[in-house]
N, C-alpha and C positions, 0 to 999 in steps of 0.2 A: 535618628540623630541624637547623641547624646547630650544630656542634661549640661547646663554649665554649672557651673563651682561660684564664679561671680556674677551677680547682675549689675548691668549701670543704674538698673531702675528697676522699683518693684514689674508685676506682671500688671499687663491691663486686664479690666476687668470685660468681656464681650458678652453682649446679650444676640443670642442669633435667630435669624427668621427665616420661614419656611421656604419664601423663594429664593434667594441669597445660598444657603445652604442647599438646596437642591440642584442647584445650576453649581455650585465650586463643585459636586458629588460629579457631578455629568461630566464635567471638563477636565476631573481627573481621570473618571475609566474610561475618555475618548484618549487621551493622552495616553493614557497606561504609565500615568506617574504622580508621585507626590503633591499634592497644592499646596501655595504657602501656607494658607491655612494651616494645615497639617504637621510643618515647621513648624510654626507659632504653635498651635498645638501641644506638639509632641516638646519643646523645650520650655512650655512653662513660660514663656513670653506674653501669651493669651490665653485667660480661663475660660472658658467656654458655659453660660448657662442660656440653659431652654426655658419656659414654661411647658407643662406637660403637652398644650394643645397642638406647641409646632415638632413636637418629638409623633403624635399619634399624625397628626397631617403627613409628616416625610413618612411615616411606615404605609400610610395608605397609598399615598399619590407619585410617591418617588420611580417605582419601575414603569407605571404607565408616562412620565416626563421622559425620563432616559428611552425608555420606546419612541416615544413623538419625536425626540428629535435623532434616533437610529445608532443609537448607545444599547450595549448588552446593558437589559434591563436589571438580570441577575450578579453580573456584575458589579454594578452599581448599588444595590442595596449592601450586597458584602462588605465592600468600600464603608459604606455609610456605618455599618456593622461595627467595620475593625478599628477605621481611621477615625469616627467622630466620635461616634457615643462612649466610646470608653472615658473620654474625654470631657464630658457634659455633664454638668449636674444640670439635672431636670428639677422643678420649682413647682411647686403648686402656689401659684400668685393670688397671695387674699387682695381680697377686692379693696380692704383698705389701703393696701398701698398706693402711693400716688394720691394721695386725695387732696393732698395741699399744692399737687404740680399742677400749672393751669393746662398744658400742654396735654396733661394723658387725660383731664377732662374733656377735652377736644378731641383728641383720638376717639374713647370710648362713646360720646356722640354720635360721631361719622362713622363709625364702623367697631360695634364691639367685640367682633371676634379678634383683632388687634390691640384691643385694651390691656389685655396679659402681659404682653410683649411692653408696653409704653410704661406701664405701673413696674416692673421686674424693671427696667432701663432707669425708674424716676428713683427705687429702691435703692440699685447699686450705684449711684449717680456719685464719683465720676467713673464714665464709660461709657464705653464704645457700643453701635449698634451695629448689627451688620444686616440688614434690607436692601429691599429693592420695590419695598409696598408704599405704593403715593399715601393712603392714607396715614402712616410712621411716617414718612420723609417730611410730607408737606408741614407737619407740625414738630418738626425739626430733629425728628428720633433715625438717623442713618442719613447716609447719601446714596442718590442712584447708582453711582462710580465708588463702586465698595470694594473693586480690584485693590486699588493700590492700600487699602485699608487692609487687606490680607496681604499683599506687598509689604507691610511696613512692619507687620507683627516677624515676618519671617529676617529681616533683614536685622531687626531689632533681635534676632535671635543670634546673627550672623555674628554682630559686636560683639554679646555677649559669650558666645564662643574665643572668638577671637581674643578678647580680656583674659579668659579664662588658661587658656593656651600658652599666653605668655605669663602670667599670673602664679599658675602653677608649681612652674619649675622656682620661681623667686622666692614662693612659700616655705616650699620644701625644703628648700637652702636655707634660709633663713630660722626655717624647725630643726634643720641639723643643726647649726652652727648653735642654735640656742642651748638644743639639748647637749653637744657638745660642752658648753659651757659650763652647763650643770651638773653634766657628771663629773667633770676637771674640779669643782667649788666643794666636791663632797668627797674627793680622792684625798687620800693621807697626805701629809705638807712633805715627803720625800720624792711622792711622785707627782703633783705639782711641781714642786722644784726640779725634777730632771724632764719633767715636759719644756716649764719655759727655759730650763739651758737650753734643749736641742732649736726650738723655734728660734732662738735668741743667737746662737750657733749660725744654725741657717741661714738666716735673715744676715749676718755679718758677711759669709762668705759669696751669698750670692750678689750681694749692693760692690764686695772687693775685689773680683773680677771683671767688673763691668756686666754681668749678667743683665742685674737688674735694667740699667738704660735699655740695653738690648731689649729685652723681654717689653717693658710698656714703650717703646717704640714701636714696635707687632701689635702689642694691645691696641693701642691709639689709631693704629692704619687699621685692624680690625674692624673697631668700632667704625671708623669713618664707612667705611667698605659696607657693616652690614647697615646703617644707619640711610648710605645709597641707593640702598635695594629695599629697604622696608618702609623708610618715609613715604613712599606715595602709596604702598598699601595704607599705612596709616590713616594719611591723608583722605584714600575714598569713603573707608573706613566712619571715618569723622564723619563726610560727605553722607554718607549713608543714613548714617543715626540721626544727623541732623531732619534729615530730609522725612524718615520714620518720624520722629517726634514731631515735625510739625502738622504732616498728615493728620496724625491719632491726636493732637492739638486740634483742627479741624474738624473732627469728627466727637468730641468728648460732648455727653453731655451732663449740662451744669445742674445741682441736684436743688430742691426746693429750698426756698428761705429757712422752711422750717419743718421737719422731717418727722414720724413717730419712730418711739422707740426702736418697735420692732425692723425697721427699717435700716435703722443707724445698725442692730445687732448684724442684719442681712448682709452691710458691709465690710464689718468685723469679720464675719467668717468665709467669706467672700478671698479675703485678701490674706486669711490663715493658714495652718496647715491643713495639708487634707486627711489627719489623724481628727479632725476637730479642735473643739476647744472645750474647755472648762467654762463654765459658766463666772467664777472667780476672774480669769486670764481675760475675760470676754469686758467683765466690767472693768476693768484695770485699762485694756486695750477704749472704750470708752471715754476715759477720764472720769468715773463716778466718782463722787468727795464724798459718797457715804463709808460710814461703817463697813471692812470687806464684807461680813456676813451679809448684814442688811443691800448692800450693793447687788451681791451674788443673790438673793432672796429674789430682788426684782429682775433679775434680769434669765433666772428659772423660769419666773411665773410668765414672762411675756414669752421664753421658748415652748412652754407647754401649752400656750392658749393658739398655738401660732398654726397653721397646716404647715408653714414653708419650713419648719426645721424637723428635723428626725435625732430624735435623745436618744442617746448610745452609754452604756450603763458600764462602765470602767471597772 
């Protein structure tokens, strides 16, 4: 599925878990088709991050599941292969993250192999969990009913298609006509002046035959015409996004009163390009009111102390 050109709205940002993702994995090589997931995925509507423990869990556990339930096991891993991970950035989550959420101190009480997953979720907060583990849900990280959560990233892709399609062709007119304009503004004042004769020409004869009524009488039943036919696409349209947003509204979660740095930066790049960022663009993206230098100075030192980022040397 191709990328769009517009979004209504940034991407969200999804933290996913091992059973959640191994069950959409299964349901699409029983199908032998696409999951919304994979939509959202594939258009940049949903980012996708792991901790490492649930990337080495689905490599372990994934074919003996799609076996248990009489899914081609090898298939299945391939899937997970081609459709997901390309798509994941995987996290080494330090421990300090989350230490100010009371929530992932609760998590990692009741069960610490799920701590990862609760502290990466408190880190990029706001965003989505995608589970189906009682110890994340009960203290409010995912819902059981995580279908429609993969329903709504896909359909929130749908819009943005759709914006983009009409969007488009408007652009491009409107880059013509611009650059039109500019090459006319930089033309010698003789060919300027035999341009607007001819327009000015034109324009008299077709208003002095009656053309012109003619012509936006068509225009006008046009419009009306296609206005008949594409309103209630519109319409579900709306219905749709709406119905996405308030899902992914439901499921957001809210990030601690009060966050460490490196956590804030986890956001930052989170929601950047995925060339990275400049440690500069990073503090700027922050709001630092230092000095750029001194700004950039601090926010090096917490990417280098950090396991969760990887410095990439431009």
């Amino acid at each position: 599925m191709p990328r769009s050109f517009w979004r209504v709205a940034p991407p969200t940002l999804l933290v996913g878990d091992t059973g959640a993702l191994m069950n959409d994995i299964v349901q699409g090589t029983r199908n032998g088709r696409l999951t919304s997931l994979i939509v959202a995925l594939d258009s940049d509507t949903y980012r996708l991050f792991l901790p490492r423990h649930v990337v080495m869990e689905i490599e372990r556990n994934l074919q003996g599941h799609a076996a248990g339930r009489r899914v081609d096991a090898e298939e299945a891993l391939r899937r997970w292969r081609r459709y997901y991970l390309p798509y994941a950035r995987i996290v080494d989550v330090p421990d300090s993250w989350g230490a100010t959420h009371a929530q992932v101190v609760k998590v990692a009480q009741r069960h610490p192999t799920d701590a990862p997953t609760a502290r990466l979720a408190a880190a990029l907060a706001r965003c989505c969990v995608l589970t189906e583990d009682g110890d994340l849900i009960d203290h409010g990280f995912g819902s059981r009913g995580w279908l429609p959560l993969t329903h709504a990233g896909a359909n929130h892709a749908e819009v943005d298609l759709a914006v983009t399609t009409v969007g488009l062709p408007t652009a491009l007119t409107s880059v013509a006509i611009w650059d039109g304009g500019r090459a006319l503004a930089r033309a010698p004042r003789g060919v300027q002046a035999t341009v607007l004769l001819v327009v000015a020409v034109a324009a008299y004869w077709w208003q002095k035959d009656g053309r012109a009524e003619r012509h936006l009488q068509k225009l006008k039943l046009t419009g009306q015409k296609v206005w008949t036919a594409v309103s209630p696409i519109a319409f579900e349209l709306l219905a749709t996004y709406s119905t996405a947003v308030e899902t992914q509204t439901q499921c957001t979660i809210e990030p601690a009163d009060t966050t460490a740095m490196s956590e804030r930066v986890a956001r930052v790049l989170a929601l950047g390009p995925d060339t990275g960022m400049l440690a500069r663009e990073i503090a700027t993206a922050l709001g630092m009111t230092e000095s750029p230098d001194y700004a950039a100075k601090k926010v090096r030192e917490v990417l280098r102390s950090n396991s969760a980022f990887v410095e990439i040397s431009r």
